[in-house]
Structure formats: structure tokens, C-alpha cells
DRENLUM-116172 format. One record per atom (N, C-alpha, C, O): x, z, y. Coordinates in steps of 0.001 Angstrom, whole numbers, plus 500000, padded with zeros to 6 digits. Last residue first. Example, Ala and Ser with C-alpha at 12.3 -4.5 7.8 and 13.67 -1.06 7.14 Angstrom:
BEGIN
512850507080497750;513670507140498940;512900507870500030;513409508039501138;513190507800494310;512300507800495500;513200507800496700;514236508465496681;
***
This chain:
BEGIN
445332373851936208;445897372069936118;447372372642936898;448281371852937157;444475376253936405;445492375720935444;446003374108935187;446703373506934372;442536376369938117;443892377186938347;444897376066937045;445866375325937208;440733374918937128;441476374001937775;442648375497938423;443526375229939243;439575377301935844;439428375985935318;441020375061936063;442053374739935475;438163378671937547;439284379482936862;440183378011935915;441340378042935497;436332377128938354;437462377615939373;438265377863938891;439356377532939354;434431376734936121;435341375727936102;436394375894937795;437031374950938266;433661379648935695;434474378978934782;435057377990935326;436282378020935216;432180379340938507;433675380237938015;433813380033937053;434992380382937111;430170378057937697;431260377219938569;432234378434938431;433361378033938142;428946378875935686;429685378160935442;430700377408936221;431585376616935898;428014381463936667;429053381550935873;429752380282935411;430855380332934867;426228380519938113;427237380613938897;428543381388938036;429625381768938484;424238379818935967;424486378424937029;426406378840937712;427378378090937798;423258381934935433;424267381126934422;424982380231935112;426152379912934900;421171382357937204;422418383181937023;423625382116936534;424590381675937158;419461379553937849;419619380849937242;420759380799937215;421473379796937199;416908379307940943;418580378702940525;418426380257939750;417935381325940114;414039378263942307;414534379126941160;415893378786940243;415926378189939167;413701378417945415;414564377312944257;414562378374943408;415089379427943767;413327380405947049;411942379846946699;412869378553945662;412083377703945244;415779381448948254;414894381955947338;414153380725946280;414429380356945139;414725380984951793;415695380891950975;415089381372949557;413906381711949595;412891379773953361;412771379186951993;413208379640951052;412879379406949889;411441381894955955;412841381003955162;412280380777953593;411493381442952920;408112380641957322;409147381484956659;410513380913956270;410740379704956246;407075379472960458;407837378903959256;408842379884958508;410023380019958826;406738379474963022;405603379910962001;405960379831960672;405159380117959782;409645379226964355;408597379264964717;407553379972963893;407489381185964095;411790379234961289;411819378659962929;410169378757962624;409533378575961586;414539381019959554;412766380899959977;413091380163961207;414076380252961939;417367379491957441;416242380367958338;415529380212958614;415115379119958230;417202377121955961;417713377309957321;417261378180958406;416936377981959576;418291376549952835;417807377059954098;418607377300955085;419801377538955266;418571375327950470;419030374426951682;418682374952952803;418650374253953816;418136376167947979;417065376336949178;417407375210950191;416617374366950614;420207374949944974;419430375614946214;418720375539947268;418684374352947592;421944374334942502;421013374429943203;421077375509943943;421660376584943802;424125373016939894;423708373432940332;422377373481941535;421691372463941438;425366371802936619;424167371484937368;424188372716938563;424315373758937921;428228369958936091;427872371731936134;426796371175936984;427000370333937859;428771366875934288;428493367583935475;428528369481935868;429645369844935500;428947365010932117;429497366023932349;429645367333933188;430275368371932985;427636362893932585;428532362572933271;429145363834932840;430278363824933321;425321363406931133;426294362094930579;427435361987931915;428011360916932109;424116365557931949;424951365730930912;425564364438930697;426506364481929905;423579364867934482;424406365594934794;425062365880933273;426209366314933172;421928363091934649;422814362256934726;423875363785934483;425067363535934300;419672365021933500;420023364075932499;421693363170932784;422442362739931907;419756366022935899;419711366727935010;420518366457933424;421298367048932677;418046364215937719;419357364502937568;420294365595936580;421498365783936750;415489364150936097;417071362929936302;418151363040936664;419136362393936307;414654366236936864;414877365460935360;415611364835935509;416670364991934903;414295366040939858;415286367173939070;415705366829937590;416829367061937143;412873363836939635;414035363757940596;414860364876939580;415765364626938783;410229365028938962;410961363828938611;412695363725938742;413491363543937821;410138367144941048;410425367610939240;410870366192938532;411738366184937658;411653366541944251;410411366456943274;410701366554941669;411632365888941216;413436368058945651;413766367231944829;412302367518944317;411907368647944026;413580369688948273;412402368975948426;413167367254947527;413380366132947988;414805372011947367;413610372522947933;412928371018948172;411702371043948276;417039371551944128;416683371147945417;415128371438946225;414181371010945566;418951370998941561;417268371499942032;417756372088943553;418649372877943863;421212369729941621;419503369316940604;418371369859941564;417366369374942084;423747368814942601;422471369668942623;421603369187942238;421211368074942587;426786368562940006;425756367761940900;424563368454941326;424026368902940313;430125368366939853;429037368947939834;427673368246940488;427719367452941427;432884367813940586;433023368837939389;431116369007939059;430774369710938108;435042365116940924;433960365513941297;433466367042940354;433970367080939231;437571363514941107;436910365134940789;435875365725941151;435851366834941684;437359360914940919;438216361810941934;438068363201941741;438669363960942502;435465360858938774;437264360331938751;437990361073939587;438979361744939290;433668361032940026;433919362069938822;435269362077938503;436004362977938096;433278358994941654;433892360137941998;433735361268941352;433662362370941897;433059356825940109;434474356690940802;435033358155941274;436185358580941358;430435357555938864;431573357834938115;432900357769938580;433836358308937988;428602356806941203;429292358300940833;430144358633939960;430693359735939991;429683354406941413;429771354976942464;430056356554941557;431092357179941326;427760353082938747;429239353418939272;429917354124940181;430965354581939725;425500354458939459;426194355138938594;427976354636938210;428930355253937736;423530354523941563;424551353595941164;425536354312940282;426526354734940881;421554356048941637;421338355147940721;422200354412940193;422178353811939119;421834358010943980;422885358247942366;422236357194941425;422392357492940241;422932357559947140;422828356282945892;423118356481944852;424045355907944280;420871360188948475;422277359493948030;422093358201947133;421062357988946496;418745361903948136;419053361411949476;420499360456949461;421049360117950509;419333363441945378;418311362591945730;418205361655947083;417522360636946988;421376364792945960;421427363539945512;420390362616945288;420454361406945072;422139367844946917;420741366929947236;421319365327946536;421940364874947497;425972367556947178;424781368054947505;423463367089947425;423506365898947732;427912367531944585;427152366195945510;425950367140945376;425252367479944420;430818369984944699;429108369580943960;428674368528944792;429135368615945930;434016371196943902;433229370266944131;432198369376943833;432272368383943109;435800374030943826;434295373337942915;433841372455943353;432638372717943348;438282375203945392;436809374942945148;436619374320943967;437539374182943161;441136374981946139;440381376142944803;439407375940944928;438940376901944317;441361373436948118;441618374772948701;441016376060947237;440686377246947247;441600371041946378;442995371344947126;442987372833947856;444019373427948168;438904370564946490;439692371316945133;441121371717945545;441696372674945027;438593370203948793;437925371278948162;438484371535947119;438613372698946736;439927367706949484;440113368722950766;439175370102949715;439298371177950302;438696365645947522;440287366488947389;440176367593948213;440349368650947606;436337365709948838;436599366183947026;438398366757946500;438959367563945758;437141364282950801;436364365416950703;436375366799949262;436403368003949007;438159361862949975;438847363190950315;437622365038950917;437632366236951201;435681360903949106;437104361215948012;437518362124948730;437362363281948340;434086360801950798;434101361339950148;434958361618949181;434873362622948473;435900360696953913;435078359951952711;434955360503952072;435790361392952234;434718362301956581;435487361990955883;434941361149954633;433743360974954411;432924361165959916;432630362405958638;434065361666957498;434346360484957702;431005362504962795;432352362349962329;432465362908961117;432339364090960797;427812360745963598;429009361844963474;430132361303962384;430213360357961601;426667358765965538;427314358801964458;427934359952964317;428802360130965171;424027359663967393;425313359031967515;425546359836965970;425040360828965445;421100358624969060;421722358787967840;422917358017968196;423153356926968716;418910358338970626;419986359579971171;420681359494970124;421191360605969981;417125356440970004;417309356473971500;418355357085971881;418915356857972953;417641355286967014;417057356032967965;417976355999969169;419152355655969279;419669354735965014;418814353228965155;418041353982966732;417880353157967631;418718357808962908;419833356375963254;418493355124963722;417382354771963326;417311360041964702;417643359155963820;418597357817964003;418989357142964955;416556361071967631;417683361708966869;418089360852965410;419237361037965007;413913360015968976;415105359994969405;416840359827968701;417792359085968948;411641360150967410;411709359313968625;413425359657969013;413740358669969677;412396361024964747;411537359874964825;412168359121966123;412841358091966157;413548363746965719;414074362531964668;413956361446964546;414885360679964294;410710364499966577;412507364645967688;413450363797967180;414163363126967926;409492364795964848;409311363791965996;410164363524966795;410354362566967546;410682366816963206;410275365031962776;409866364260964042;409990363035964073;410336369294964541;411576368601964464;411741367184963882;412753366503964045;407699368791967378;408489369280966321;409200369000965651;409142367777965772;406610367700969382;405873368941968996;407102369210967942;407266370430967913;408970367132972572;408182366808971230;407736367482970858;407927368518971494;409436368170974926;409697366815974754;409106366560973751;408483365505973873;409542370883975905;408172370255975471;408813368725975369;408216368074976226;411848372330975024;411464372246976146;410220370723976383;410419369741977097;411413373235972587;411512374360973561;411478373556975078;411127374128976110;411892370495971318;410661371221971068;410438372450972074;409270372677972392;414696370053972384;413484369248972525;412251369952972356;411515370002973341;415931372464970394;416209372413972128;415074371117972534;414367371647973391;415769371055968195;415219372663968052;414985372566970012;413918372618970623;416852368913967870;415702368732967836;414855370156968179;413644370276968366;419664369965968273;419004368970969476;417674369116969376;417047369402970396;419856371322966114;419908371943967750;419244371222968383;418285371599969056;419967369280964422;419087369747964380;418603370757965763;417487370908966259;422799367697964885;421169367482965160;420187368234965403;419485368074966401;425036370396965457;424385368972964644;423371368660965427;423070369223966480;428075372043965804;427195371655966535;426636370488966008;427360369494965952;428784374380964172;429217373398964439;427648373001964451;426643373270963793;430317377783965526;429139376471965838;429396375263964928;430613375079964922;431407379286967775;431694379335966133;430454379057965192;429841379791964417;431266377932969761;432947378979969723;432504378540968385;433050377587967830;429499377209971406;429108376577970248;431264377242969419;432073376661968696;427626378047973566;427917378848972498;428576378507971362;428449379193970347;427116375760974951;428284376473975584;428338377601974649;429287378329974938;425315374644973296;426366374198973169;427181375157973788;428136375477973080;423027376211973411;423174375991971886;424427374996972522;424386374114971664;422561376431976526;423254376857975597;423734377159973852;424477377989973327;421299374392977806;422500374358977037;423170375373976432;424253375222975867;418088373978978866;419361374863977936;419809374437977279;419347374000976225;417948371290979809;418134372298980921;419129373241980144;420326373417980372;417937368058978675;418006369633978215;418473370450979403;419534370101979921;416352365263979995;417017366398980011;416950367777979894;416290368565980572;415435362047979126;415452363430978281;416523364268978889;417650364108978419;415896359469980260;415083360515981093;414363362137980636;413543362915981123;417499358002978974;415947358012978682;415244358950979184;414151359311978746;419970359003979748;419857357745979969;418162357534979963;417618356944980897;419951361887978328;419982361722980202;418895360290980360;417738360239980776;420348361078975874;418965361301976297;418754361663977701;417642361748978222;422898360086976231;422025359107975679;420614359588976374;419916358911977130;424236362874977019;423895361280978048;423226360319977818;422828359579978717;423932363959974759;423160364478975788;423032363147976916;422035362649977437;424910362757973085;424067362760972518;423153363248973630;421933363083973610;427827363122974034;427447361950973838;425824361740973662;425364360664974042;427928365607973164;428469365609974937;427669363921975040;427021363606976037;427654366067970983;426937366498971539;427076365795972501;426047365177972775;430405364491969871;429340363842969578;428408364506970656;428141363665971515;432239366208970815;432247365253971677;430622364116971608;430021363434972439;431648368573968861;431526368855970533;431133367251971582;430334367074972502;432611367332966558;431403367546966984;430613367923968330;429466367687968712;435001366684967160;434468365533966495;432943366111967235;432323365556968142;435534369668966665;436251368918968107;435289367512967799;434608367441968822;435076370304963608;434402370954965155;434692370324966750;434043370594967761;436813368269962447;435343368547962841;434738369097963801;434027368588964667;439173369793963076;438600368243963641;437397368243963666;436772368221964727;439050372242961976;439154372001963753;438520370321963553;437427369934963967;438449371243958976;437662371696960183;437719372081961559;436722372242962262;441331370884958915;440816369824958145;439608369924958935;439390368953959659;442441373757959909;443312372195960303;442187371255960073;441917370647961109;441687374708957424;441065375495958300;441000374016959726;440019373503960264;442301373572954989;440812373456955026;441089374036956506;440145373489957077;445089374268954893;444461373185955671;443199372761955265;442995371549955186;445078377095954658;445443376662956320;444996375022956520;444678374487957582;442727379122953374;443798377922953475;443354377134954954;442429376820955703;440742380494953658;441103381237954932;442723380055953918;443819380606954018;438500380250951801;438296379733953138;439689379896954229;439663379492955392;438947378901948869;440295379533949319;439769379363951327;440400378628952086;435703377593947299;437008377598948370;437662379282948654;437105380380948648;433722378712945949;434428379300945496;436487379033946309;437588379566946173;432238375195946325;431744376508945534;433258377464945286;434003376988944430;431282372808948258;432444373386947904;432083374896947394;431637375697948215;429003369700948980;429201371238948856;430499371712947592;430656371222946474;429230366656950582;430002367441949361;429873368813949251;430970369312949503;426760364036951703;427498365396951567;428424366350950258;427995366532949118;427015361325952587;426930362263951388;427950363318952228;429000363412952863;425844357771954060;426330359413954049;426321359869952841;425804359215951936;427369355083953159;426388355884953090;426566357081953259;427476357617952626;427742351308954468;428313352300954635;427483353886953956;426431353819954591;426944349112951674;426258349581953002;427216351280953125;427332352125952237;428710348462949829;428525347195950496;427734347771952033;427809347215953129;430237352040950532;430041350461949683;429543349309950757;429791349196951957;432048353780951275;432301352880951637;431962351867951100;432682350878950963;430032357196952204;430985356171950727;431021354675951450;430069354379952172;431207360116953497;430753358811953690;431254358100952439;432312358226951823;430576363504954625;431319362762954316;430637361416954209;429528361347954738;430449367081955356;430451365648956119;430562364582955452;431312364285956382;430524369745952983;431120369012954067;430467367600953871;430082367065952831;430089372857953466;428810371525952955;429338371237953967;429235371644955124;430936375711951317;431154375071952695;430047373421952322;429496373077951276;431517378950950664;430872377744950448;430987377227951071;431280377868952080;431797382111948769;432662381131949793;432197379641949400;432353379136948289;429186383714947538;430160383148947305;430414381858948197;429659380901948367;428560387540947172;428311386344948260;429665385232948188;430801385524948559;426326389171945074;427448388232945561;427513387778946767;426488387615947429;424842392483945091;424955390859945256;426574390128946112;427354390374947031;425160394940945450;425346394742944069;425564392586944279;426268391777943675;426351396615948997;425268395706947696;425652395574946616;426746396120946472;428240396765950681;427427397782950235;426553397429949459;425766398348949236;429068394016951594;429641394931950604;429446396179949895;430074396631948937;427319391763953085;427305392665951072;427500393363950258;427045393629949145;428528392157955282;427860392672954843;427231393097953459;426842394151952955;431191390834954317;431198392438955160;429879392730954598;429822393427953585;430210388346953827;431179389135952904;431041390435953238;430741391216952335;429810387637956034;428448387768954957;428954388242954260;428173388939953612;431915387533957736;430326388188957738;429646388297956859;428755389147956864;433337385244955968;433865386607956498;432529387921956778;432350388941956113;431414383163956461;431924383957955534;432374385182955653;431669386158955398;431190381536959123;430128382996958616;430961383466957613;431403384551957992;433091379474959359;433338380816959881;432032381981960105;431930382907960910;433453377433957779;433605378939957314;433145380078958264;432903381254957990;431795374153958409;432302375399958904;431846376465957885;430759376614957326;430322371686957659;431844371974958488;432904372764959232;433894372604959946;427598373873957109;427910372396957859;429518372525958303;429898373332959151;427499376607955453;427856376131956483;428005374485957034;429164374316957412;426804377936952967;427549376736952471;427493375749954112;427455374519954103;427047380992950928;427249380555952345;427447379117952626;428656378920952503;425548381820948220;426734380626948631;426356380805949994;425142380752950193;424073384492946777;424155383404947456;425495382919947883;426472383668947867;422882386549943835;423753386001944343;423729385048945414;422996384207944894;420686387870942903;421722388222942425;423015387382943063;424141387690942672;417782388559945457;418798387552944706;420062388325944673;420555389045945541;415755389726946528;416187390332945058;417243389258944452;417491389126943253;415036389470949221;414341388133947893;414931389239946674;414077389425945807;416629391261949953;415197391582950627;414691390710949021;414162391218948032;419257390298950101;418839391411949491;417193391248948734;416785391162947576;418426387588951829;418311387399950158;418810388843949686;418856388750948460;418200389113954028;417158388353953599;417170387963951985;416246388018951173;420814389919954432;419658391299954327;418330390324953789;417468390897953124;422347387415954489;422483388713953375;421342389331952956;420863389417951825;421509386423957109;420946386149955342;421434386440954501;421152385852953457;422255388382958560;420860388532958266;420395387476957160;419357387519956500;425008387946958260;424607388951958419;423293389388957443;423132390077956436;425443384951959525;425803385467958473;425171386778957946;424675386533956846;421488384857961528;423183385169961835;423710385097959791;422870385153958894;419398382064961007;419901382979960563;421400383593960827;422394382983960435;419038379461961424;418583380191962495;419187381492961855;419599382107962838;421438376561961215;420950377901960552;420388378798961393;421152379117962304;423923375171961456;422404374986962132;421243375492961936;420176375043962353;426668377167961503;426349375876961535;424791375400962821;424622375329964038;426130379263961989;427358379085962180;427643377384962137;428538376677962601;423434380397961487;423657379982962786;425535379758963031;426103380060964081;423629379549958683;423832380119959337;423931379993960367;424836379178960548;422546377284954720;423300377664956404;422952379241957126;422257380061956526;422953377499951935;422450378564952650;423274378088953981;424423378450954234;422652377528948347;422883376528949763;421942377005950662;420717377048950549;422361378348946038;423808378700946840;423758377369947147;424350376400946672;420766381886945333;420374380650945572;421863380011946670;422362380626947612;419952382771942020;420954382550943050;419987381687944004;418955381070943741;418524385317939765;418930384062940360;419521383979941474;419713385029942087;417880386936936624;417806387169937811;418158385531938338;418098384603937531;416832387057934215;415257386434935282;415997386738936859;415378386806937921;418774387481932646;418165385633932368;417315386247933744;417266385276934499;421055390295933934;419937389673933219;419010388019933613;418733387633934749;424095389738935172;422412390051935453;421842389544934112;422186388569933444;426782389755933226;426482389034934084;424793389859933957;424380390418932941;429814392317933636;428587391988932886;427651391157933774;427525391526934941;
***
């Protein structure tokens, strides 16, 4: 029996498994705490909170559904990031697992790169250890900008972006990311759901583009988003019935840093939302 209309989800959720101040664990006990009927684990290029967040729920009434928020790139006239979030992956297939060693190896080398840049400019991190921890990590930006602010290089994570960590900046290196087609395969190939995370930060005007990868399977698009303005959410909303889409959403949190509560929650994603990506899991069993 599904919750009652006022309960909600929220299913985009890092972890300190990614870049998440939050262990797997403790954003269980945090979206207990919110009263959410359900969250997505949805990791940067990595499973390996799941398992944890699974354990811990298990004494709960709330979900916790296998997620991942992979890397990826479209190859138009201007190269563009996108991300792909995966709803309901097979985490423990052998080649989603194969498909993320690279990543995680991709990502080690980027750090190692990202630290000599800011050697070169007379930026040196003393703690390292947001890398020599990085076993079950995948190691991004945002560390960097978190490790700058601790050691007074900037007041905070836009300035760390600004002056250093952005493309075109003093310390910016490319990460390692798949295209998005195969991204979309690498998720339905492990039983996922494949959603274009945040699309507001993407080229969804080009509506060819997104129909190439409705083609490839695309299964979904996030509407509501912690910093999609209500414009933004209408529209996508609208592209999501002429394309067919499953609308979903979430926080995009990233745990508390400093004075800064977690967000998680604060997206009002309803229930229904996550009955429809298990309809369309149960969906592609049968292709």
C-alpha cells in the first residue's frame, strides 16, 4: 500500500561516498528525522554507500532506493556536461561495478593533477586527507573547495570555484566522464531508470538533443530541483509530457557544512513520483 498524497521523497542525495558531508548512515537518520517516505542514494560515480543506507533503514518504514549520478558529456557543436541519475540499478552488477573502477582511478589521477596546478600558484593543501581516504570516495571538486576554505585560501565554496576550481581557472582539470548515451545504456543495462539530472544546467532547449536521448532511453527528467526556479520547473514539466518523460526530483544534498543546514527534504517530491519509476523498472524487465 503506497503512503498517503502528503507523504514525499526526496531522491538525490550524496554521501561522504561521493562529496556529501553526510556518512550513508546519517542520511538515513536525517531523512527519518524530515519524515520522508523515501530517499535515493544517488552518489557521484559511486555505490558504495548503498549497502549502508540499506542496513540502516532496515529498522524503518522508509525506503531507501539504489541510485547513482553518473559523469557524462554530449558531443555537440560545444562539448557539454550532463549528468545521468540511475533510479532502482542492479548496484552489485559486475559491469556497473568494472564501469566505476574507472571512474574512481580517472578520479584519483584528476586530484593528483589538481593539487600540482595549485602547488604551481602557490596553493598548498597540507590536509590531505580527503584524498588518502579516498578507498570509498569518489574524489570531486567540491573537497577541493571544502579543503581551501579550512585552510584560509578562500572564504567559501564560490570563491574556491571562482578563483581556482572552474573551467578556464588556475586548478581546473577536466574530469573523466562517459557520453551520455552510454551512460543511459550502462543504467538500463544494470535495471535502472534513467533521469537527466537538474536540466536546468544542460541544453534542454535543444530539443533535438533530448529527443536523440529519449531514443537512447532516456526514461525521465528532474523537474524539481533545490535551485530550479518555478519557471524552470514549468518547463520542464511541460517538456516532460511531450516527450513522455517520468518527472522526478530532489534536494541534491549535500549534508551540513559549517552554518548551513541539509536541504535534504526541503524539494517537495510526491510519493507517486517513486511509484512511477518502479513501474517503469518493472517496465524494461520485459523488453
Amino acid at each position: 500500500m503506497s503512503p498517503e498524497n502528503d507523504f514525499y521523497v526526496d531522491l538525490h542525495i550524496h554521501t561522504s561516498c561521493s562529496d556529501g558531508a553526510f556518512s550513508p548512515s546519517e542520511a538515513v537518520a536525517y531523512a527519518s528525522k524530515m519524515k520522508l517516505a523515501a530517499i535515493s542514494i544517488t552518489d557521484h560515480d559511486s555505490i558504495d554507500g548503498i549497502d549502508e543506507a540499506i542496513e540502516a533503514s532496515s529498522s524503518s518504514s522508509m525506503e531507501v532506493i539504489p541510485g547513482i549520478e553518473l559523469s557524462s558529456e554530449i558531443n555537440d557543436s560545444v562539448k557539454s556536461e550532463i549528468h545521468i541519475l540511475g533510479y532502482y540499478i542492479d548496484y552489485k552488477s559486475e559491469d556497473l561495478r568494472k564501469a566505476l573502477d574507472v571512474f574512481k582511478k580517472a578520479r584519483l589521477e584528476r586530484a593528483a593533477e589538481i593539487f600540482e596546478k595549485l602547488k604551481k600558484h602557490g596553493v598548498e593543501i597540507k590536509d590531505k586527507s580527503f584524498i588518502e581516504q579516498s578507498g570509498h570516495k569518489a574524489v570531486g571538486r567540491l573537497h577541493f573547495a571544502k579543503a581551501l576554505i579550512e585552510e584560509g585560501y578562500v572564504n567559501c565554496i564560490s570563491e574556491a570555484f571562482q578563483k581556482y576550481l572552474s573551467a578556464g581557472k588556475a586548478a581546473y582539470v577536466p574530469k573523466y566522464s562517459i557520453s551520455a548515451s552510454d551512460a543511459i545504456k550502462l543504467i538500463r543495462k544494470s535495471g535502472g531508470v534513467p533521469v537527466m539530472a537538474h536540466p536546468y544546467y544542460t541544453h534542454y532547449n535543444d530539443k533535438d538533443m533530448l529527443r536523440s536521448l529519449v531514443d537512447e532511453g532516456l526514461m525521465g527528467i528532474e523537474a524539481w530541483h533545490i535551485k530550479h526556479p518555478a519557471s524552470a520547473v514549468k518547463k520542464f514539466l511541460n517538456i516532460a509530457q511531450e516527450f513522455e518523460l517520468i518527472v522526478t526530483g530532489g534536494s541534491d544534498c549535500h549534508g551540513p557544512y559549517k552554518d548551513c543546514a541539509p536541504i535534504m527534504g526541503t524539494v517537495k517530491v510526491p510519493y507517486y513520483v517513486l511509484e512511477k519509476l518502479d513501474a517503469a523498472k518493472e517496465s524494461l524487465k520485459k523488453i
